[in-house]
C-alpha positions in Angstrom: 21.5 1.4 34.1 23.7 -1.1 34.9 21.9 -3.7 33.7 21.2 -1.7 30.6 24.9 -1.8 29.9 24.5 -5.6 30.1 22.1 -5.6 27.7 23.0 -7.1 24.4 23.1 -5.0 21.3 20.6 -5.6 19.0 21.5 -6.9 15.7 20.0 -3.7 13.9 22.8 -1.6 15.7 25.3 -2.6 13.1 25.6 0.1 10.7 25.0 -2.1 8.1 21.8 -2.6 8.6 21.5 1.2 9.3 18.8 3.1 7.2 20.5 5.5 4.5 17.8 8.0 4.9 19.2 11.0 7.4 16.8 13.7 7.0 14.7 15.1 9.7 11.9 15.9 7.2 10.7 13.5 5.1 11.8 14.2 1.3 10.8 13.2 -2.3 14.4 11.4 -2.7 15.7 9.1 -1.4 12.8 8.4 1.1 9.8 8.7 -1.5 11.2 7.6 -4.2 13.3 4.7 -3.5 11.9 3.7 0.2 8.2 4.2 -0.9 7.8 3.6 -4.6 10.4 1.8 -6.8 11.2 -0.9 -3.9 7.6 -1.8 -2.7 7.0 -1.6 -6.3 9.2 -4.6 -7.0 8.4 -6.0 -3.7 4.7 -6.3 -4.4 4.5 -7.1 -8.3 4.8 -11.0 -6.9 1.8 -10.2 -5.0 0.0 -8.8 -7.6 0.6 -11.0 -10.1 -0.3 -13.9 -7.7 -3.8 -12.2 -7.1 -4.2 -11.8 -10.8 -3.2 -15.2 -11.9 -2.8 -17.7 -9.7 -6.1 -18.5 -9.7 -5.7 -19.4 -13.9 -2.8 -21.3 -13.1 -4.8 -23.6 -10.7 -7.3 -24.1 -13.2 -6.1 -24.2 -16.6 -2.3 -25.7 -15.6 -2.4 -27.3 -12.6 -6.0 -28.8 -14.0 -8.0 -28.0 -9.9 -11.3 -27.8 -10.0 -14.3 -28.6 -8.0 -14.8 -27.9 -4.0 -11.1 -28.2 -3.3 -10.9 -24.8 -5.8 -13.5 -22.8 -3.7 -12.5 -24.1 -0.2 -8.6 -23.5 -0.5 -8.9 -19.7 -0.6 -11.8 -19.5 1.8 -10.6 -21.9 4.8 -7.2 -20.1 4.1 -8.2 -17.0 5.3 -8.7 -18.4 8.6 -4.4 -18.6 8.4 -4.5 -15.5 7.1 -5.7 -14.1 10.0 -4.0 -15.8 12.6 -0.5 -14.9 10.7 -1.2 -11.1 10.5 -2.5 -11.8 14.3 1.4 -13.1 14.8 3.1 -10.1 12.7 1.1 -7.8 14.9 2.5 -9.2 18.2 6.1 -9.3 16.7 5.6 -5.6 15.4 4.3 -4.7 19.3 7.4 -6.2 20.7 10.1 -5.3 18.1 11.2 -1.8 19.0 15.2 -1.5 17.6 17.4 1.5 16.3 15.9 0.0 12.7 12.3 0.3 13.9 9.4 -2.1 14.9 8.1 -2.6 11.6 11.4 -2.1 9.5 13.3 -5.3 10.7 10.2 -7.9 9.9 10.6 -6.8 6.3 13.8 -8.2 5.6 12.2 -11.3 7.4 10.1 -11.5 5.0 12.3 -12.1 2.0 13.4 -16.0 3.1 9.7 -16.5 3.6 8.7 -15.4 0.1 11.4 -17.1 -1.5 10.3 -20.2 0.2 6.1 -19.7 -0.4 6.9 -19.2 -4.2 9.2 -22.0 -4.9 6.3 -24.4 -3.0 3.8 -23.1 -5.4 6.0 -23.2 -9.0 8.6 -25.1 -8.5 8.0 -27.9 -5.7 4.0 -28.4 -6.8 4.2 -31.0 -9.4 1.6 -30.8 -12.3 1.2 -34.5 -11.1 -1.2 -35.8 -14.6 -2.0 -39.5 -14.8 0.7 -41.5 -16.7 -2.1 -41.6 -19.7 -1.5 -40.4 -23.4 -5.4 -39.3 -22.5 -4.6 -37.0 -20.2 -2.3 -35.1 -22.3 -4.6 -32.0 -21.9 -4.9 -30.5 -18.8 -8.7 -30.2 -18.8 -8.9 -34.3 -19.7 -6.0 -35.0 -16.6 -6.3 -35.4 -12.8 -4.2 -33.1 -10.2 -2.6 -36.1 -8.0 -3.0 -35.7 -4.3 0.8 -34.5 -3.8 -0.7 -31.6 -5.8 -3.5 -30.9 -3.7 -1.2 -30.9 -0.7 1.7 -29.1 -1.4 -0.3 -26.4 -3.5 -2.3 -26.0 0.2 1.3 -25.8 1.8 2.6 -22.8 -0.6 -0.7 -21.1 -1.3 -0.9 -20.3 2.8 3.0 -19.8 3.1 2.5 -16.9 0.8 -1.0 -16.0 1.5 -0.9 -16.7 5.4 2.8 -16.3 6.5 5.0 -14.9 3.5 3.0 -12.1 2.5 1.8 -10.3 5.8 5.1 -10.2 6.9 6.3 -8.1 3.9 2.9 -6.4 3.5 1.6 -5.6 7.2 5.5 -3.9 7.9 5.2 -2.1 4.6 1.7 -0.7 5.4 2.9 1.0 9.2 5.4 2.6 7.6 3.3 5.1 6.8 2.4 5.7 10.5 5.5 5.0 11.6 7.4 7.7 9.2 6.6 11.2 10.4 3.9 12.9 12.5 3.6 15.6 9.8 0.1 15.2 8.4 1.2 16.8 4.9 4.5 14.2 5.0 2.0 12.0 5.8 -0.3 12.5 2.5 2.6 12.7 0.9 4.4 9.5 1.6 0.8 7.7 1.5 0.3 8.9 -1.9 3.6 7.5 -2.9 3.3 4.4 -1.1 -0.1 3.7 -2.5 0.9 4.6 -6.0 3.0 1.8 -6.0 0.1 -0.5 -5.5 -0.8 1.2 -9.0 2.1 0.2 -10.5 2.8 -3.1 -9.5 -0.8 -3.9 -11.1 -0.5 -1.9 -13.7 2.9 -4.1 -14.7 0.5 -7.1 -14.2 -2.2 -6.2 -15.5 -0.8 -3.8 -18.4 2.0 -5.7 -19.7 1.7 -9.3 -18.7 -1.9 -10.0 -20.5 0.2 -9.4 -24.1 2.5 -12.5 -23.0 -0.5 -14.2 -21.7 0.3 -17.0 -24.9 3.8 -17.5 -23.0 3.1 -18.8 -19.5 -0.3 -20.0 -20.8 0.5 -22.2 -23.8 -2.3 -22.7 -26.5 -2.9 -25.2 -28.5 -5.6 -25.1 -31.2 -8.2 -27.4 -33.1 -10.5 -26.6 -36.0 -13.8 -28.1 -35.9 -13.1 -31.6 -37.0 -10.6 -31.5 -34.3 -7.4 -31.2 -36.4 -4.9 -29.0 -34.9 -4.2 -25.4 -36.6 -0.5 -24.0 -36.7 -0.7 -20.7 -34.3 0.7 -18.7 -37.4 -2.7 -19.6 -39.5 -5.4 -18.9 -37.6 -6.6 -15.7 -39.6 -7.3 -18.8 -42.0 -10.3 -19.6 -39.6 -13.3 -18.7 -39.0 -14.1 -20.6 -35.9 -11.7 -22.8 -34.0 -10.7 -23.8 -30.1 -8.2 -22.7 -27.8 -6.9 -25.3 -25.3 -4.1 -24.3 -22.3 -1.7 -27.5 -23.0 -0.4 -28.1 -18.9 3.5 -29.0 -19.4 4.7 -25.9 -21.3 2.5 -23.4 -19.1 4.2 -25.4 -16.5 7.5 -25.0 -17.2 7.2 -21.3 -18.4 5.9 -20.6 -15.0 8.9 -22.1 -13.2 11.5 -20.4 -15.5 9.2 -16.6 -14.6 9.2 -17.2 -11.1 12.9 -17.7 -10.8 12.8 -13.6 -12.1 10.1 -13.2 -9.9 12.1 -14.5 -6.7 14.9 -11.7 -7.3 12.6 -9.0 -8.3 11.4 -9.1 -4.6 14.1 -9.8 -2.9 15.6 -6.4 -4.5 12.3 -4.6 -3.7 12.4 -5.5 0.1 16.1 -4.6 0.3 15.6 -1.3 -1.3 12.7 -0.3 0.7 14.6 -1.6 4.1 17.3 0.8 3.5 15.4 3.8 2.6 12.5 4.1 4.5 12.8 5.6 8.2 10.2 5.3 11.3 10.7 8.2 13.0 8.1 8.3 15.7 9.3 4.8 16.8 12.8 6.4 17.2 10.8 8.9 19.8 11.5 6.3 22.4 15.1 6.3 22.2 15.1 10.5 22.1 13.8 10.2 26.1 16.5 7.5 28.2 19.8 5.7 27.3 19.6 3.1 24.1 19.9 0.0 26.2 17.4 1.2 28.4 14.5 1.8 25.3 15.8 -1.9 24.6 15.0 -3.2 28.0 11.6 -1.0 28.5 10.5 -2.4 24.4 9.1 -5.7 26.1 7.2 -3.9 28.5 5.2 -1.5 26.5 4.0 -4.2 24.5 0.2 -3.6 25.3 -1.5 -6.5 25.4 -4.2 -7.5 22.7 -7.1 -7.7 24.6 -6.9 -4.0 26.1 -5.4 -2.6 22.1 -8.9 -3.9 21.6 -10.7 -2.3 24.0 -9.6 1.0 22.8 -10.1 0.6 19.2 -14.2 -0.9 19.9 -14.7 2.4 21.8 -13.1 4.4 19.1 -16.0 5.2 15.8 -13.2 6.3 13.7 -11.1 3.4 14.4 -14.6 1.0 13.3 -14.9 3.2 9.8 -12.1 3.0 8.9 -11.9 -1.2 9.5 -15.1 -1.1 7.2 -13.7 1.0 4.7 -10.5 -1.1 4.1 -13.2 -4.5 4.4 -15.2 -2.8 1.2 -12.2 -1.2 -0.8 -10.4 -4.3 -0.8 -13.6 -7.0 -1.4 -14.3 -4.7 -4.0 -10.5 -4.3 -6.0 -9.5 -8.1 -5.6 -13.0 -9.2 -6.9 -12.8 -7.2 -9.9 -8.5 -8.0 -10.0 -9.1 -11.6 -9.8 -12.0 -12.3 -12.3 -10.4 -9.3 -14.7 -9.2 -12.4 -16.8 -11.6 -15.0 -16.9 -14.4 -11.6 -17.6 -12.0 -10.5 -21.0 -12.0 -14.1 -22.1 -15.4 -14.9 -21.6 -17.5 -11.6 -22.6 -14.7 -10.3 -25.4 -14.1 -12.6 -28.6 -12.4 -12.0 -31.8 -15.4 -13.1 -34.6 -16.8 -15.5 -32.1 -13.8 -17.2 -31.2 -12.7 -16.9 -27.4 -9.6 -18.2 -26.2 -6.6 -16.7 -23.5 -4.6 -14.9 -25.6 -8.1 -12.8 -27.2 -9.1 -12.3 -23.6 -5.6 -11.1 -22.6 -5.4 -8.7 -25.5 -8.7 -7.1 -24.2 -7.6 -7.1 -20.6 -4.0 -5.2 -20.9 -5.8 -2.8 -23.4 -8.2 -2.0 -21.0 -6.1 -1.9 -18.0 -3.3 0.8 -19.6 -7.0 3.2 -20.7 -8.2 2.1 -16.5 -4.6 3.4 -15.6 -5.0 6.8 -17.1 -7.2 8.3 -14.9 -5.7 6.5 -11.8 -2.2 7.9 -12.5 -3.3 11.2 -13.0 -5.3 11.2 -9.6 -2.1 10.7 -8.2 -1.3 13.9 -9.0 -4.7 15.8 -8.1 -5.4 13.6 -5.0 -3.0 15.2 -2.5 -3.1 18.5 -2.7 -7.3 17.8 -2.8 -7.2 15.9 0.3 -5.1 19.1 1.7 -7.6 21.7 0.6 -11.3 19.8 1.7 -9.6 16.9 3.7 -8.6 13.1 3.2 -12.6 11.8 4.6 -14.1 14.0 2.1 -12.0 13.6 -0.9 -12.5 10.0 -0.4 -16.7 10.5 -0.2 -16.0 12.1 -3.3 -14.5 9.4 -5.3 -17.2 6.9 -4.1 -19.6 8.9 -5.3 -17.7 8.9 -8.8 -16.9 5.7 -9.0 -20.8 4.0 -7.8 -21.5 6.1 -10.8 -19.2 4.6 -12.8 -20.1 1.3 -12.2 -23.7 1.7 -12.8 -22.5 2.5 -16.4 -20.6 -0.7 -16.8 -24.2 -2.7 -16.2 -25.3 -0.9 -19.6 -23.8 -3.1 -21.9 -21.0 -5.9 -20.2 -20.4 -7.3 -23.6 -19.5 -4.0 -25.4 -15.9 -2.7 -24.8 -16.1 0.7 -25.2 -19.3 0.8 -22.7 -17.1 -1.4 -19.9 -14.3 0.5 -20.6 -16.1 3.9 -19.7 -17.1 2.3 -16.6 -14.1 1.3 -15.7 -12.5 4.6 -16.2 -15.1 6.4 -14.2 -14.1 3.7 -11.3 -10.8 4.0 -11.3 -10.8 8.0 -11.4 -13.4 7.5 -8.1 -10.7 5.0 -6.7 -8.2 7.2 -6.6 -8.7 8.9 -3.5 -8.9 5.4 -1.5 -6.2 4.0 -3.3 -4.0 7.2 -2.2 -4.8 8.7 1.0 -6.5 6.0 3.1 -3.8 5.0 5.1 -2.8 8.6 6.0 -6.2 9.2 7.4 -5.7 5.8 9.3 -2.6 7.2 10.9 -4.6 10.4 11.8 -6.9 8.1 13.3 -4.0 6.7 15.7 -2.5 9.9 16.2 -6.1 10.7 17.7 -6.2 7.4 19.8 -2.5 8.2 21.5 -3.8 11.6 22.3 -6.9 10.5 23.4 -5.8 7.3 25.5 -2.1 7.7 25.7 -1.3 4.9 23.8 -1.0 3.8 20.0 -2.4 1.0 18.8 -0.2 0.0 15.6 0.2 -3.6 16.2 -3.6 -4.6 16.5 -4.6 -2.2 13.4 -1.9 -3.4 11.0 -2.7 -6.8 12.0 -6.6 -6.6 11.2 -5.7 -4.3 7.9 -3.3 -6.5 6.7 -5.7 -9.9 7.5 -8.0 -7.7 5.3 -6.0 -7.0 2.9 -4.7 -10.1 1.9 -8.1 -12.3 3.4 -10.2 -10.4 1.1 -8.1 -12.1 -1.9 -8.9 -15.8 -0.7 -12.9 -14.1 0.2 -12.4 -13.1 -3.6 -11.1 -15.6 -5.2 -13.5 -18.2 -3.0 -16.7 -16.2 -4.8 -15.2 -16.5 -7.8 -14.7 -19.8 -8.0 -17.8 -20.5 -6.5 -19.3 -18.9 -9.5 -16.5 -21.0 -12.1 -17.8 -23.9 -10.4 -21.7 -23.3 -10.6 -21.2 -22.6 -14.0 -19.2 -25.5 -15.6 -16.1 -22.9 -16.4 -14.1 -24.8 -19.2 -11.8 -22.9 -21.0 -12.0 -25.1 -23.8 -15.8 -24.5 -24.2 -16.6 -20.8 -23.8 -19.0 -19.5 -26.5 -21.9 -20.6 -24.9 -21.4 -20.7 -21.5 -24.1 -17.9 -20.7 -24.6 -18.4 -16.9 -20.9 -18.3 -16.9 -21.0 -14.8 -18.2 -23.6 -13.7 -16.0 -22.1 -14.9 -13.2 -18.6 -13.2 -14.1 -20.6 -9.4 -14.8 -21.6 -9.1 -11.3 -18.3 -10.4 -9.7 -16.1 -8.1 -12.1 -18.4 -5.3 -12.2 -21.1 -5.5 -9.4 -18.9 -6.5 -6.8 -16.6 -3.2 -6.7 -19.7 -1.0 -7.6 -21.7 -2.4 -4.3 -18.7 -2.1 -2.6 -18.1 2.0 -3.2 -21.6 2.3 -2.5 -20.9 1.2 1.0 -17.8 3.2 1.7 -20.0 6.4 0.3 -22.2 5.2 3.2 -19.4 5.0 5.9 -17.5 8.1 4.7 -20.2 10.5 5.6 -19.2 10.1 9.6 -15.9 10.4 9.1 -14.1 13.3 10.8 -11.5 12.2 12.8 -9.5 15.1 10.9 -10.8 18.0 12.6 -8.9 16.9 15.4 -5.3 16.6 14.1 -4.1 19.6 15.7 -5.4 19.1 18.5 -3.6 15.5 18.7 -0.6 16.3 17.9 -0.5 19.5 20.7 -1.4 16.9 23.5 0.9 14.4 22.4 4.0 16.9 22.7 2.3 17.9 25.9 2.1 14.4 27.5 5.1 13.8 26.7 7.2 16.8 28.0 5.2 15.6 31.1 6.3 12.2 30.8 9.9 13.7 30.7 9.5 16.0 33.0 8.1 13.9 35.9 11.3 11.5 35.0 13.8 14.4 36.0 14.6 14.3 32.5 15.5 16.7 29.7 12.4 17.1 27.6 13.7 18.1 23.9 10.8 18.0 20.8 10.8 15.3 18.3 11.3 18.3 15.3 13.9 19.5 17.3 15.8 15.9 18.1 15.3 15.0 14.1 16.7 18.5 13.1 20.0 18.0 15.1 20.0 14.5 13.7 20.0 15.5 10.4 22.6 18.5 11.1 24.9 15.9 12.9 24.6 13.5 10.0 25.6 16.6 7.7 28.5 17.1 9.5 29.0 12.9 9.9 29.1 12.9 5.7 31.7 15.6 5.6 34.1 13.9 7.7 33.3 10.9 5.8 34.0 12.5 2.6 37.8 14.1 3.7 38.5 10.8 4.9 37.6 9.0 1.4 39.8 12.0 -0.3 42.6 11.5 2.4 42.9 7.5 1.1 42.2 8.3 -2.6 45.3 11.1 -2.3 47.5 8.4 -0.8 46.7 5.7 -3.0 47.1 7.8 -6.2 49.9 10.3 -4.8 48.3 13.2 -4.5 48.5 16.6 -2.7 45.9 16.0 -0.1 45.7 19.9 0.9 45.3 20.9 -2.7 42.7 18.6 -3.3 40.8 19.6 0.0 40.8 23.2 -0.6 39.0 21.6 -4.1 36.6 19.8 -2.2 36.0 22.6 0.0 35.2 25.2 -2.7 32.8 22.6 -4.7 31.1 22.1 -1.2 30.8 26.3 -0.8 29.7 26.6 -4.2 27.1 24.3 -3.9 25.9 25.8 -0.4 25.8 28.8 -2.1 23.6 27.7 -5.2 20.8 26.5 -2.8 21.2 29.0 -0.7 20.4 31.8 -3.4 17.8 29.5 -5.1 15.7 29.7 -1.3 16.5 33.0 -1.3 14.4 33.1 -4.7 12.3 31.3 -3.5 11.3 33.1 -0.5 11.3 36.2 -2.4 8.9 34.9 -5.2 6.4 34.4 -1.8 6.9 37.3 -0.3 6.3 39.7 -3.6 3.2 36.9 -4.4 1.8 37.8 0.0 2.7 41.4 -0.8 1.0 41.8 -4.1 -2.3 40.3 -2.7 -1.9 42.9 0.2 -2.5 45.3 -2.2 -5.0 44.2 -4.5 -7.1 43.8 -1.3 -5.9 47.4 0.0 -7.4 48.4 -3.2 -10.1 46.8 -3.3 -11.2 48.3 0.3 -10.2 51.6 -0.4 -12.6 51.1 -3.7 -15.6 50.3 -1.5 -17.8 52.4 -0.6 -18.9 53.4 3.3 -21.6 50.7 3.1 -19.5 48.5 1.4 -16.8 48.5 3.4 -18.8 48.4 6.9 -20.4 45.3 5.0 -17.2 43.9 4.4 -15.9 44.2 7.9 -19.0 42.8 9.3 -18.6 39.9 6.6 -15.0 39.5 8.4 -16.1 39.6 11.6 -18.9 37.3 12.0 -16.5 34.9 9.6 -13.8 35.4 12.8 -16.4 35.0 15.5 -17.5 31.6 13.6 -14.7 30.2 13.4 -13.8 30.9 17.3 -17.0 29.5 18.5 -16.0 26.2 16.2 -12.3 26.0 17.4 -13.8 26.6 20.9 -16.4 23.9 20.7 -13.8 21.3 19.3 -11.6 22.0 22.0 -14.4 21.3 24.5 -15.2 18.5 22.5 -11.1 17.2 22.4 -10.3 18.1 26.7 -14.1 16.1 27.2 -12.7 13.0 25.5 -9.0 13.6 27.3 -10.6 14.1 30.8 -13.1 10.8 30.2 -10.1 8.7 29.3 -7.5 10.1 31.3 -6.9 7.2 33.7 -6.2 4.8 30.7 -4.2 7.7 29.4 -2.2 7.8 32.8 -1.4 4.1 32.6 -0.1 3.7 29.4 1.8 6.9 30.0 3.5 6.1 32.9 4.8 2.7 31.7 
């Protein structure tokens, strides 16, 4: 203990840095909707717009083409990897007041600032000095291009990025042990995915014309004023490099404080609870000096996840559901302006009025699953509602392979997809926490820092694996943005990375979702994790007190911490404007009774309105029975008890099922618990 006291307070002690959210239970505001929508919102539109666009901006701005555009994204994810590899060791041996995961996302805003203003601001468009090479698809990219695009793209993609992402994403297994909270808080979280594409995809294909500028050409070659082409029949569209350029720069200053708000917000009201277990057990400076120890080491977080079937699903699920949204998010544009044209004519802004029209109808359906998913997943389960949706949206890709050059036919399909998404866009990462829940009870130990690190190198890999295919195909097929209308390979290349890709995709995860059921086992997990440990505490000679009880005086002592803090603010207000400090206490004091009382009558309502609703169904059933007949009734009863005497022999076999996987692991369990 003495060298406890010696140790040096972390720099997350400073109540500035404290989280504002105080509740034991997680709850829609602040926590939901500040810590888990409306900041990773902002946080991730950068992201999302990058996946979206920076792919046209290489091509039609910065003028890259050829092998250097289909190797950059591919031999990046080999970065990619090794940086979520480094998040994931910093997240294992970050364990402060703040959190593990909490802390790394404020590291993250310096290294976003710094990936973005390589790629927009630092990248040069570096054209030849030639009047030739006025137009971007006549110029040459210089190699100071090449390089520092290469320098920024993996800043963002390799370093930037999964520190922000990976940290946002164990939130959700970090938050609350409540499996409903849980669903909850992953719904929200998720839906914010949703929104920062929708913003990108929605609004930002109607401003297309501003960050890419057009310039146009009848065919003689004479330029047309934009304000008179509804003169022409037939013209050309071509990007001109210098404005785009400079419109870029100018958005991604806006774009540099949008996230750095979004990271802020979402530091300051999010909350990991079950990380602040290890401080409920010993002495602060004592957690501190024991953090570095309970690192587990990579190799042996791996040995339990290979041995874990769950743990290998749900890897393959996130593989397919992410190959499958960024190859349809990144060649979204380049499909619109190369299958949709306005009397022949094909250019950026066209494509982009076809793509934000039919990404707001897409967004329908995915909004309102937001809505309907939840309280599915708590009714048939997360693995199944998920199944469910794959089903749906295989189907609705199928569909889009009708007619790809008829809008309303794609944009069926694609509503049929994204109403089949919704379920893996909402609830996947609660079922992943269930998944670790299952691995601490079965081996004692959770595995957060090797499973964020592999999900995030998959969630941001798959956009370089994406974008790689796709460019593959723009290469294969002489993509010129300038010279669409009969680029037919070009087409048939883009159908089956914008629509095949995702379809093949859900079709897989259909697959892989029928051996899901690491749910059946939740409470189970969570019974054996209190038990281990109130052992753990137990064998210490300590005082053993439940994490729902710890959080509950937490948030009754921060109750009481706000009143203090509120007669203090009144005592300085009263002496700096004179008054009576008494009279305006008693105020204070009556408001604060009045208000107690209001919510105290409303749950009184509220528990009422149940009770009447439990004690009308009573009766109805009463009824009902005393309506049946002697055979009926005996039919009933045997009905009920054969349904009881199933359900026994089920909970009894899972619970033999759960104590054989304890007892095989339980010297791994031992070891990881006694550390």
């Amino acid at each position: 203990m003495a060298e406890a006291a010696k140790q040096k307070k972390s720099v997350f002690d400073n109540p500035l840095l404290s989280t504002k959210v105080k509740s034991a239970n997680v709850k829609i505001f602040p926590e939901g909707g500040l810590g888990y929508f409306i900041g990773p919102t902002l946080a991730l539109l950068s992201n999302s717009i990058l996946s979206s666009y920076l792919n046209r901006y290489m091509t039609d701005v910065l003028g890259i083409t050829g092998l250097y555009l289909t190797l950059l994204p591919v031999i990046s994810v080999i970065f990619v990897v090794l940086g979520n590899i480094l998040v994931g060791r910093l997240m294992d041996h970050s364990r402060t007041r703040a959190g593990k995961a909490r802390p790394l996302i404020l590291l993250s805003i310096p290294l976003s600032i710094l990936a973005l203003l390589f790629l927009f601001i630092f990248t040069p468009i570096g054209f030849k000095e030639n009047p030739d090479y006025a137009n971007l698809m006549e110029g040459a990219p210089t190699m100071g291009t090449f390089v520092l695009f290469a320098i920024g793209y993996n800043l963002w993609f390799a370093v930037a990025y999964p520190f922000y992402f990976t940290n946002h994403s164990a939130l959700i297994n970090l938050s609350t042990r409540n499996s409903k909270d849980r669903s909850l808080l992953a719904t929200i979280s998720n839906a914010t995915a949703l929104a920062a594409m929708g913003l990108t995809s929605m609004v930002l294909p109607f401003f297309i014309g501003f960050l890419f500028n057009e310039t146009y050409f009848d065919a003689n070659g004479v330029e047309i004023p934009a304000d008179k082409l509804d003169q022409y029949d037939n013209y050309t569209a071509v990007v001109n490099a210098e404005p785009s350029f400079n419109a870029w720069r100018v958005f991604i200053i806006a774009l540099i404080v949008i996230t750095i708000i979004g990271a802020l917000v979402e530091y300051y009201f999010t909350r990991e609870r079950i990380t602040e277990e290890s401080f409920s057990l010993k002495a602060e400076g004592e957690a501190q000096l024991e953090s570095k120890k309970k690192a587990v080491p990579v190799k042996e977080q791996f040995k339990i996840c290979a041995s874990d079937r769950f743990w290998w699903i749900m890897m393959g699920f996130f593989f397919l559901y992410q190959l499958g949204g960024m190859l349809k998010n990144v060649s979204q544009t380049y499909y619109c302006q190369s299958w949709f044209s306005d009397g022949g004519v094909y250019s950026s802004v066209i494509g982009g009025r076809f793509q934000g029209t039919l990404s707001i109808i897409g967004a329908i359906p995915t909004a309102l699953g937001m809505v309907i998913v939840w309280p599915l997943a708590n009714k048939i389960g997360k693995g199944r509602s998920i199944l469910f949706g794959a089903i749906l949206a295989t189907i609705g890709g199928c569909i889009g392979f009708i007619a790809p050059d008829n809008f309303v036919c794609v944009t069926a399909s694609f509503v049929i997809k994204a109403l089949g998404s919704t379920p893996a866009m909402y609830i996947s990462l609660a079922l992943l926490a269930d998944v670790l829940d299952h691995q601490e009870a079965v081996k004692g130990v959770r595995t957060d820092g090797l499973t964020m690190t592999i999900y995030g190198a998959i969630m941001a890999g798959m956009t370089g694996i994406a974008t790689g295919i796709l460019n593959a195909v723009l290469t294969a097929t002489n993509y010129n943005p300038a010279d669409l209308a009969g680029n037919d390979p070009l087409r048939e290349g883009l159908k089956w990375v914008f629509i095949g890709g995702e379809t093949i995709c859900y079709l897989g995860i259909l697959i892989l979702m029928v051996f899901m059921g690491v749910e059946k086992f939740s409470d189970l997990d969570h019974k054996a994790i209190e038990e281990d440990q109130k052992a753990v505490a137990l064998s210490k000679g300590e005082e053993y007190v439940p994490a729902k009880v710890r959080l509950q005086l937490e948030e009754e002592q921060a109750i009481r911490d706000s009143w203090e803090a509120q007669k203090q603010e009144l005592k300085a207000r009263c002496e700096k404007k004179n008054l009576n400090y008494e009279e305006e206490l008693q105020k204070l004091e009556a408001d604060k009774a009045e208000k107690e009382r209001v919510a105290a009558e409303k749950k009184k309502a509220s528990d009422e309105k149940k009770a009447a609703m439990k004690k009308a169904k009573e009766e109805e059933l009463a009824n009902r029975i005393a309506a049946m007949t002697a055979e009926e009734k005996a039919k009933y009863e045997q009905g009920l008890a054969d349904k009881k005497a199933k359900k026994e022999a089920y909970e009894a076999k899972l619970a033999s099922e759960f104590q054989a996987l304890r007892d095989e692991n339980a010297d791994i369990r031992q070891k990881y618990l006694a550390l």
